[in-house]
C-alpha atoms as an extended CHARMM CRD file, in Angstrom:
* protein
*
       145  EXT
         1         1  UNK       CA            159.0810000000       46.3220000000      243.4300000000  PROA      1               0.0000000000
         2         2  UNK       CA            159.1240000000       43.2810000000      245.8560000000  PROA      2               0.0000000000
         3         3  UNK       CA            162.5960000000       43.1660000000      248.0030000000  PROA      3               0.0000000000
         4         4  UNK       CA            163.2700000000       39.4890000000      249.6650000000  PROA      4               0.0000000000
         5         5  UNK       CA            164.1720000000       40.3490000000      253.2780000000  PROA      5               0.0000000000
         6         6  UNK       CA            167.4090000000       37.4750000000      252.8380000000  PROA      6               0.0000000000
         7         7  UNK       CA            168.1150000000       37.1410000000      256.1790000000  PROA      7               0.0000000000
         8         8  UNK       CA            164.4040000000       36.0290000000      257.2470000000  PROA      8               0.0000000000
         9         9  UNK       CA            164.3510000000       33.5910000000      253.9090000000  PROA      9               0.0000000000
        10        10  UNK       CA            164.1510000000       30.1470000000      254.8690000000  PROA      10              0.0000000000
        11        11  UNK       CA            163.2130000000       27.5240000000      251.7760000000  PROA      11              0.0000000000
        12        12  UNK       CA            165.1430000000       24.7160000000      254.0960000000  PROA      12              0.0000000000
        13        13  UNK       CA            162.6760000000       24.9130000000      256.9780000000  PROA      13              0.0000000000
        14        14  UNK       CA            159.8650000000       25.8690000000      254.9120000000  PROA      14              0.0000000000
        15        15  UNK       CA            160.4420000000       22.6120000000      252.7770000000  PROA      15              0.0000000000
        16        16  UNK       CA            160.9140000000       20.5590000000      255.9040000000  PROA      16              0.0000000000
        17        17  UNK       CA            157.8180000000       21.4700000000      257.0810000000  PROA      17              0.0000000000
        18        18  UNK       CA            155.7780000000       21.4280000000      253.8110000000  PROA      18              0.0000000000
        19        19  UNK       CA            156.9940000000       17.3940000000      253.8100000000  PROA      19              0.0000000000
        20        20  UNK       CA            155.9880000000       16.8380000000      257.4730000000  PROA      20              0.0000000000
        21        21  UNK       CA            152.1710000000       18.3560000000      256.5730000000  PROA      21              0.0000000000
        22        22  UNK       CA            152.2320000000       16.2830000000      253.7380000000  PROA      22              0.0000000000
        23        23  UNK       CA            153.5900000000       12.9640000000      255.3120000000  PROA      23              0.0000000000
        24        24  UNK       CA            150.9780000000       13.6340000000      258.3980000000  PROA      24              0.0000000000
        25        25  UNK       CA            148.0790000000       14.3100000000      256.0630000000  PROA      25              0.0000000000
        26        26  UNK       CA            149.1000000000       10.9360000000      254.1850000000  PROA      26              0.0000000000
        27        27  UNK       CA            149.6880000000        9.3760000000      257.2660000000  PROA      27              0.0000000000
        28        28  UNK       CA            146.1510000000       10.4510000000      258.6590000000  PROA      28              0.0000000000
        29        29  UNK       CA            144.4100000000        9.3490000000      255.4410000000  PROA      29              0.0000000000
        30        30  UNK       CA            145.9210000000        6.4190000000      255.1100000000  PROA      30              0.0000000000
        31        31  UNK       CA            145.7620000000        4.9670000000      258.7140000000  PROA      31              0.0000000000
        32        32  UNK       CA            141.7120000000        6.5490000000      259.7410000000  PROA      32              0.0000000000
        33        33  UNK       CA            140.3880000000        6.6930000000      255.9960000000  PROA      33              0.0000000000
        34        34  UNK       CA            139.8980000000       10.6760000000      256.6040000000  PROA      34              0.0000000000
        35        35  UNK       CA            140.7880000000       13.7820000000      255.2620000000  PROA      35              0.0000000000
        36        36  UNK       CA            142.9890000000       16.2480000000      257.5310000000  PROA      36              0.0000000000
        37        37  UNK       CA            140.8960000000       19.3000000000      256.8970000000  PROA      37              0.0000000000
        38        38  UNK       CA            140.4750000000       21.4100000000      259.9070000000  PROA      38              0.0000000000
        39        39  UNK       CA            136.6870000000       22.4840000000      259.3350000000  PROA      39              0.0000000000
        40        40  UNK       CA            135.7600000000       19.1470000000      258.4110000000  PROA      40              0.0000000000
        41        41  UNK       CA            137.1530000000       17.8700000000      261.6990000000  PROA      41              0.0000000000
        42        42  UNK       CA            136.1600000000       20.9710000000      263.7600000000  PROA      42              0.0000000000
        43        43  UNK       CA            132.7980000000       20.9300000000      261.9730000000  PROA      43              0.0000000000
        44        44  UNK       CA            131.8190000000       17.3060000000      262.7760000000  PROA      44              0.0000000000
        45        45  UNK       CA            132.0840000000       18.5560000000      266.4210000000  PROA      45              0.0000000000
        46        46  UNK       CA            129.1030000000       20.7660000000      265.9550000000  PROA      46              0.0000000000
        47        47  UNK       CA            127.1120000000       18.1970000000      264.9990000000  PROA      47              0.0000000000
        48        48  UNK       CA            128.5140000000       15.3040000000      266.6400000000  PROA      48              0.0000000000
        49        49  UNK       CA            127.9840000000       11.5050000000      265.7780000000  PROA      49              0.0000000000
        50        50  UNK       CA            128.4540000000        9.1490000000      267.9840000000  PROA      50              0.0000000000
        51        51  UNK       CA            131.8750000000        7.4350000000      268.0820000000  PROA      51              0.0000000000
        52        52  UNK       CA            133.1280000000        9.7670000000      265.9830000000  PROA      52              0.0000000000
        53        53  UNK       CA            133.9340000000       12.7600000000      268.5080000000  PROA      53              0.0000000000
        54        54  UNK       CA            137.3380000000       11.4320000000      270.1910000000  PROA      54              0.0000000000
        55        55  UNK       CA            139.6960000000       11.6040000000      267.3940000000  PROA      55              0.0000000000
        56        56  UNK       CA            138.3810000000       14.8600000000      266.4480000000  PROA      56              0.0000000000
        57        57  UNK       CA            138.8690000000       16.3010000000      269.7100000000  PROA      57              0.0000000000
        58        58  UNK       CA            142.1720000000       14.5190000000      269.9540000000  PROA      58              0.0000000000
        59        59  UNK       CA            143.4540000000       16.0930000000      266.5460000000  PROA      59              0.0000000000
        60        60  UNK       CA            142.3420000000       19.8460000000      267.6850000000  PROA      60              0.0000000000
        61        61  UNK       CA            143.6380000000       19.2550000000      271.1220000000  PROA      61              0.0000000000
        62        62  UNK       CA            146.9540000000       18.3380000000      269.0260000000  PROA      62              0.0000000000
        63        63  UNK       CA            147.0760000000       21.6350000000      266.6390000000  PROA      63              0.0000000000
        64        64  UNK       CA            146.6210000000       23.4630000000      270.1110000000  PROA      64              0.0000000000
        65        65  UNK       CA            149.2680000000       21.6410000000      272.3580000000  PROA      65              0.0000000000
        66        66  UNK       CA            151.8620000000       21.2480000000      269.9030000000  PROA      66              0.0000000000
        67        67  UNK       CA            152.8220000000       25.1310000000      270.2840000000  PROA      67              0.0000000000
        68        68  UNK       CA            152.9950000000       24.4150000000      274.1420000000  PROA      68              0.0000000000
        69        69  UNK       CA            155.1970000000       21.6700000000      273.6330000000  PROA      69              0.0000000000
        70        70  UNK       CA            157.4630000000       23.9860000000      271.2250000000  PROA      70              0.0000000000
        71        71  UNK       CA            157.7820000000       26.1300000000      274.4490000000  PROA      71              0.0000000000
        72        72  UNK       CA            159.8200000000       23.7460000000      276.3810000000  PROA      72              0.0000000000
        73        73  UNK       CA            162.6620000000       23.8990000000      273.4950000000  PROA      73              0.0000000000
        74        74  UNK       CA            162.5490000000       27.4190000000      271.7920000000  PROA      74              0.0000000000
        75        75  UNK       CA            160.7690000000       30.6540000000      272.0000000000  PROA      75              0.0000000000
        76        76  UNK       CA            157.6790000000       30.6240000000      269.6990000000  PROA      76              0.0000000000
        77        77  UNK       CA            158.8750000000       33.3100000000      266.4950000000  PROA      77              0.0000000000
        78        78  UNK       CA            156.6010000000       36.5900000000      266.9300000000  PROA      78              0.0000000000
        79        79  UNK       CA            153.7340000000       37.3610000000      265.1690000000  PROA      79              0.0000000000
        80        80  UNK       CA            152.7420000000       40.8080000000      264.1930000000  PROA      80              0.0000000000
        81        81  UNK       CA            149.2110000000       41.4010000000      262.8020000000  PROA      81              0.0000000000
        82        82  UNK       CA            148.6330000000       44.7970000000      261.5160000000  PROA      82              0.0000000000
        83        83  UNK       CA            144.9710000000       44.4770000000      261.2430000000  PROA      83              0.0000000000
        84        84  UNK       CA            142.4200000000       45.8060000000      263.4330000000  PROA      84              0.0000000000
        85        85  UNK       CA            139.8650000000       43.9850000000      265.3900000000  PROA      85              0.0000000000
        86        86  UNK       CA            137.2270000000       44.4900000000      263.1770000000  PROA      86              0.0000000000
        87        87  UNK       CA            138.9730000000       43.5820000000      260.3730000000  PROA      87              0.0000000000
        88        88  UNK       CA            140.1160000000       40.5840000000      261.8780000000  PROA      88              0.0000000000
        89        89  UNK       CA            136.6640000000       39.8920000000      262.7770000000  PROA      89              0.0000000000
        90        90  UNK       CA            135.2260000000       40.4550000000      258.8450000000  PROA      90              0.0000000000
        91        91  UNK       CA            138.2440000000       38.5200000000      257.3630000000  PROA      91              0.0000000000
        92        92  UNK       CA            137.6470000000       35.1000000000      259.4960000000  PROA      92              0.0000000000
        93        93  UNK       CA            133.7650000000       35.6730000000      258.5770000000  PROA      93              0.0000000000
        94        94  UNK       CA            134.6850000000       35.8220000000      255.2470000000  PROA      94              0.0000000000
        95        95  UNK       CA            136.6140000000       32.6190000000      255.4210000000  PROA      95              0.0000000000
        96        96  UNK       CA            134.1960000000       30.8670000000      257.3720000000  PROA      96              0.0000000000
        97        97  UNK       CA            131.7820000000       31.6660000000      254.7700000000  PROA      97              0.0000000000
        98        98  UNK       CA            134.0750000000       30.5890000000      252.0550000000  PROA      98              0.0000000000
        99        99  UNK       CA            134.8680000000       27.2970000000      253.7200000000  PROA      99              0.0000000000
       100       100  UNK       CA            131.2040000000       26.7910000000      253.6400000000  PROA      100             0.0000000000
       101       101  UNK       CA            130.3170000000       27.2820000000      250.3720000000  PROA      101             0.0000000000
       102       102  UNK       CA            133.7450000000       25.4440000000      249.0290000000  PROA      102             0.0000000000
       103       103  UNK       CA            133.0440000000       22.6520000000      250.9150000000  PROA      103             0.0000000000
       104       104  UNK       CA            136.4270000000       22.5750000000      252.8440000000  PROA      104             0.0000000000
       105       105  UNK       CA            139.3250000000       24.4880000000      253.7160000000  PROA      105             0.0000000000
       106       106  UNK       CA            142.8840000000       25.2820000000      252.3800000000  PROA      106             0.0000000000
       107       107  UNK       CA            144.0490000000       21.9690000000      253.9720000000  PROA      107             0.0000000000
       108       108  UNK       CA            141.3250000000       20.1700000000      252.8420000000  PROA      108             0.0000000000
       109       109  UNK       CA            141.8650000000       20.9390000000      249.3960000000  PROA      109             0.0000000000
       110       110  UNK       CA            145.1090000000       22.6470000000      249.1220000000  PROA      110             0.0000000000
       111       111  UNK       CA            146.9170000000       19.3660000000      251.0080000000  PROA      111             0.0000000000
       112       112  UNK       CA            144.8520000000       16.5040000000      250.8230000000  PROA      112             0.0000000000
       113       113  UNK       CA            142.8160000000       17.4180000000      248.4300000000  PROA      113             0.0000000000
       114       114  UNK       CA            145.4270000000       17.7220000000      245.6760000000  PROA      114             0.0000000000
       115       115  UNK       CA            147.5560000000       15.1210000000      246.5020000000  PROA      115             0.0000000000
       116       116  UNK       CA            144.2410000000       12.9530000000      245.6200000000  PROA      116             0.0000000000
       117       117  UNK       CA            144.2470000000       14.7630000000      242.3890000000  PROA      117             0.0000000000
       118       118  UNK       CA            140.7760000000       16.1650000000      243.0680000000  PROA      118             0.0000000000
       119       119  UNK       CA            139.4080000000       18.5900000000      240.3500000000  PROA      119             0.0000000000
       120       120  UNK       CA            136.9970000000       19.8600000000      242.5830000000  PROA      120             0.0000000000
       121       121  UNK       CA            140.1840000000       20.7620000000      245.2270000000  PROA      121             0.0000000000
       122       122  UNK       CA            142.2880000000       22.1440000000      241.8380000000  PROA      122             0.0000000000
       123       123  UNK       CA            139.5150000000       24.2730000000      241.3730000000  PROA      123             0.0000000000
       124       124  UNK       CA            139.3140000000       25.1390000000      245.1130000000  PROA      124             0.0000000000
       125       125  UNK       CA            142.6960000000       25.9050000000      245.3250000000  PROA      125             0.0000000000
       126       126  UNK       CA            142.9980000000       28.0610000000      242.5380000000  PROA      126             0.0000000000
       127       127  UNK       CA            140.0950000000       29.7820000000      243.5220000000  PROA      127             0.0000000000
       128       128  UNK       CA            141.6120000000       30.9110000000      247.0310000000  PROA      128             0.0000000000
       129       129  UNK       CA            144.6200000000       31.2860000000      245.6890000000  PROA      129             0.0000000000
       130       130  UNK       CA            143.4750000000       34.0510000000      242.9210000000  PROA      130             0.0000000000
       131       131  UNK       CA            141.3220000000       35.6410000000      245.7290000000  PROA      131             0.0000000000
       132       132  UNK       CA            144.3410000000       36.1520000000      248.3480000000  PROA      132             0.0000000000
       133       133  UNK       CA            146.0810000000       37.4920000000      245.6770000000  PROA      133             0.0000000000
       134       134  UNK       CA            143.6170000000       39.8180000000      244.3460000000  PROA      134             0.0000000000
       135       135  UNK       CA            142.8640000000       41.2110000000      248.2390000000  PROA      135             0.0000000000
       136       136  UNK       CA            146.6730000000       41.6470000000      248.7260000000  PROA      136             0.0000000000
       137       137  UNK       CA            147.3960000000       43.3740000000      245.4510000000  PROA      137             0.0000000000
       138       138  UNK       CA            144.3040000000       45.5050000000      246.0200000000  PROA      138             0.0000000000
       139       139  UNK       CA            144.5640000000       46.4720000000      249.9580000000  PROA      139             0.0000000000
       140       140  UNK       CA            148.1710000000       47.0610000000      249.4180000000  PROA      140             0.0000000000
       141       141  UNK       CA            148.3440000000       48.6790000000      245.7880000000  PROA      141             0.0000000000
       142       142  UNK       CA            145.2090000000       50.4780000000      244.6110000000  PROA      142             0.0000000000
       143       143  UNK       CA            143.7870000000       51.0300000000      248.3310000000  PROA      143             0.0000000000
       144       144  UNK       CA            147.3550000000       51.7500000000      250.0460000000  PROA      144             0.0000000000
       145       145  UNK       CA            145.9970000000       50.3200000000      253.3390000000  PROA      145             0.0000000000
């Protein structure tokens, strides 16, 4: 049985902020000809290209100072992880490897990818999607982790 904690339900600022990812991701495509996924960008900083570094370093600088900036107005919401090191540790290799071999990200294909109407991002999608479900409904259901 799934219970909807009411008080912590928020489709308002969830919606809000769905449209600003989407308006930035059109906004980046749009004005640099690029896709906003983060392991594209973060990966073309391990192998660099000339001319091509700046804007990636000024996007990731951006994902990391924009929680900073939140400071100055609000307390940033808590976060509770109930996940150990080590599985912290196997679950980002296990995305990392994933991003790999699905040649992007969740915001590569999940945003910008579908809003290009990409079947290779449908697919992509779907295929994280299923998978995140699967692990939830198995750690939390079968295993009882």
């Amino acid at each position: 049985m799934i219970t909807i904690d009411w008080a912590a339900f928020t489709p308002w600022s969830a919606l809000a902020g769905g449209a600003v990812i989407g308006l930035a991701a059109a906004a980046f495509v749009l004005l640099n000809g690029r896709i906003a996924g983060i392991s594209g960008i973060l990966g073309g900083l391990l192998r660099p290209v000339s001319g091509d570094v700046g804007w990636r370093l000024a996007f990731l600088l951006g994902i990391i100072v924009t929680p900073l900036i939140w400071l100055a107005f609000t307390s940033l919401p808590s976060i509770e992880v109930n996940a150990g090191t080590p599985a912290l540790v196997i679950a980002g290799l296990l995305v990392g490897i994933g991003t790999r071999y699905g040649s992007g990200c969740t915001s590569g294909h999940g945003v910008c990818g579908l809003s290009r109407f990409s079947p290779r991002s449908l697919v992509a999608t779907l295929s994280f999607m299923t998978a995140g479900f699967v692990t939830v409904f198995v750690i939390r259901h079968l295993l009882a982790i």
